[in-house]
C-alpha positions, 0 to 999 in steps of 0.5 A: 189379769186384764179381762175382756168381753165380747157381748153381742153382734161381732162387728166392727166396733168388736174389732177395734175395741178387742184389738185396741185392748189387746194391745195396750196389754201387750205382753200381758195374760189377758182373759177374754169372755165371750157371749155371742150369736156370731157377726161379720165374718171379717171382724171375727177374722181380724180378732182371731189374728190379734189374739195369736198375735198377743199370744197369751190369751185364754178364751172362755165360753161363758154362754151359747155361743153361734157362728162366728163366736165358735171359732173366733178364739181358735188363736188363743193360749187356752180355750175353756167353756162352762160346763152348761154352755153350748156352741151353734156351728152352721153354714154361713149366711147372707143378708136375702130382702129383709130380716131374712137370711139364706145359706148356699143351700137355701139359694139353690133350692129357692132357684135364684139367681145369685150363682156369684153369691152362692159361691161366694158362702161356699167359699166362706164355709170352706175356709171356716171347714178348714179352721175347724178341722185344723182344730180337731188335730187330724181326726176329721178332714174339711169335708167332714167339717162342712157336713156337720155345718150343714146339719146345724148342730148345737154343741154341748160343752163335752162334744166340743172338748171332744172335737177339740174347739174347746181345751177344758170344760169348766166344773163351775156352771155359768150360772147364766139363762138366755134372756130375751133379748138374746133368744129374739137375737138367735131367732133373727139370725135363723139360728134355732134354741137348743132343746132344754135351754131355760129363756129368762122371762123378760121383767114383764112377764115376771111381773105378770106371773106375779099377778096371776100367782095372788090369790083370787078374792072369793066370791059371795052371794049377798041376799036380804037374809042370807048370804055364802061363802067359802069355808075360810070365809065362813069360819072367820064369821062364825068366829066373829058370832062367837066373840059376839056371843051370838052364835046361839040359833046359828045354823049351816044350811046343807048347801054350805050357807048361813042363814040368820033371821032379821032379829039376829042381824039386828043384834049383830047391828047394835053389838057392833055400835057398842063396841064401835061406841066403846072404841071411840070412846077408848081412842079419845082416852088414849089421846087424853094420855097421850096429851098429858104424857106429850105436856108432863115431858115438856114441864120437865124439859122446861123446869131442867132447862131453867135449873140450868141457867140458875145453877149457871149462876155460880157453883155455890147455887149448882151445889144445892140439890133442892130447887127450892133451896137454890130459889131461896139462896136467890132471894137472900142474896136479892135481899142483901142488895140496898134499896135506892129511893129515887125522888118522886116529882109532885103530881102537879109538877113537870118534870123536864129532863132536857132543861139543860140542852135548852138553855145551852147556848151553842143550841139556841144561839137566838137566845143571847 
């Protein structure tokens, strides 16, 4: 089943996209999810009839829904929504200067002069009264639709099942959170955030809050001969006292602190130069092994690597086990070989390896 999304602003590219898919799936069931603040009007009317005429398409509200988003699948087969979504249906709104929107209401009560668009949304709402009360099956009038749009209700899914924009609830939740983006979206469009709807914080704000959830270093006074500290703190010292086996004369004074006299912090000091001493000289030791093991692993990877190549020699030297047998099997076969004396030239005579070129007569045709 082909499945579809319709995210965000309803416009014109919502249209030509929903429509172009609906009909490359001509004939087809098709699913369309929709997460939504509404959008234009005209292009929500457009998808609404290319969904009627596809005929088998299910709709589900899988997030809060607004405006134009609410009765834009009124031509689908089916329409469900999830059990924690919510529908916004309102009066429809105009573009007023910037970033602000004012309904027919709105207009007549800031006293402007814009009769023509006042009419204008009234109209609009009227025909957008009409599919919603085409929906409720007879049980409210036109009238009665235009009065709830007025008041800007959010829906719950079971108020929607109950008015009839919707067929089924869905059991499973969404499991979605408005994000953001989302929410600043709602706000812009003056459309208000349901009571009790969790906002996903933006990763900023996770990152922040993981911040402030570290916990805080605690704080400690520092004197010549005393200092203090919080009560973890103050264990971890007096543990450390205690491996030191100082903790002879060590006292807690009433207000929480330590005191320790200079010939205690002294001992403290050359303790801990011995152990530092100790661990130094542990280190270098270490290091000593670890050398030794790094170098014994190398002879022994050497020594295999050349008993490889004797014993690739022949098989009946890979047939002894002893390394020292197969240097001695060398040795015999080396002793077997004759020996052949090649003549010495006396001290005082020269030897001239290339007499017989110089006296070739083709190389030195001077000479004839």
């Amino acid at each position: 089943m082909r499945e579809i999304r319709i995210e965000g602003e309803i416009g014109s590219w919502t249209r030509y996209d929903v429509c172009y898919q609906l009909r490359q799936n001509k004939g087809q069931p098709v699913t369309i999810r929709i997460a939504s603040y509404g959008g234009d009007i005209a292009a929500a009317i457009a998808i609404s009839h290319a969904i009627a005429d596809h005929g088998d398409v299910t709709v589900i509200h899988d997030s809060l829904n607004a405006s134009a988003a609410t009765w834009l699948p009124f031509g689908a087969k089916s329409i469900k929504i999830h059990e924690d979504c919510m529908l916004y249906v309102h009066c429809s709104s105009m573009e007023l200067y910037m970033w602000q929107q004012m309904n027919a209401e709105d207009l007549k009560k800031l006293g402007l002069e814009l009769q023509g668009d006042e009419r204008t949304l009234e109209t609009m709402d009227r025909m957008i009264a009409n599919k919603y009360a085409k929906r409720t099956n007879g049980k409210h009038t036109v009238d009665d639709m235009l009065k709830l749009m007025q008041e800007h209700p959010w829906l719950t899914a079971q108020q929607c099942l109950e008015y009839g924009f919707v067929d089924e609830i869905l059991p499973e939740p969404s499991g979605k959170k408005v994000t953001n983006s989302l929410a600043n979206r709602f706000r812009n469009c003056a459309i208000p955030m349901p009571d009790g709807v969790q906002i996903e914080r933006s990763l900023l704000e996770r990152i922040w809050d993981k911040v402030k959830s570290f916990p805080s270093q605690p704080k400690e006074e520092t004197t010549e001969n005393s200092f203090s500290t919080e009560n973890n703190m103050k264990k971890i010292f007096l543990n450390v006292m205690a491996l030191l086996l100082l903790t002879d004369g060590i006292k807690e004074n009433d207000d929480g602190s330590v005191t320790l006299t200079k010939e205690q912090m002294k001992s403290i000091d050359d303790a801990l130069g011995e152990a530092k001493t100790k661990a130094e000289q542990l280190t270098n030791v270490e290091k000593e092994l670890s050398d030794s093991k790094t170098a014994k692993t190398e002879a022994e990877n050497n020594l295999k690597a050349a008993v490889d190549s004797i014993d690739s020699l022949s098989d009946e030297l890979k047939g002894i086990k002893d390394v020292s047998g197969k240097i001695a099997k060398i040795k015999d076969i080396l002793d077997k070989i004759p020996v052949v004396e090649s003549p010495n030239p006396k001290d005082d005579e020269v030897v001239d390896d290339y007499a017989d070129i110089r006296k070739d007569p083709i190389n030195f045709y001077e000479d004839e």
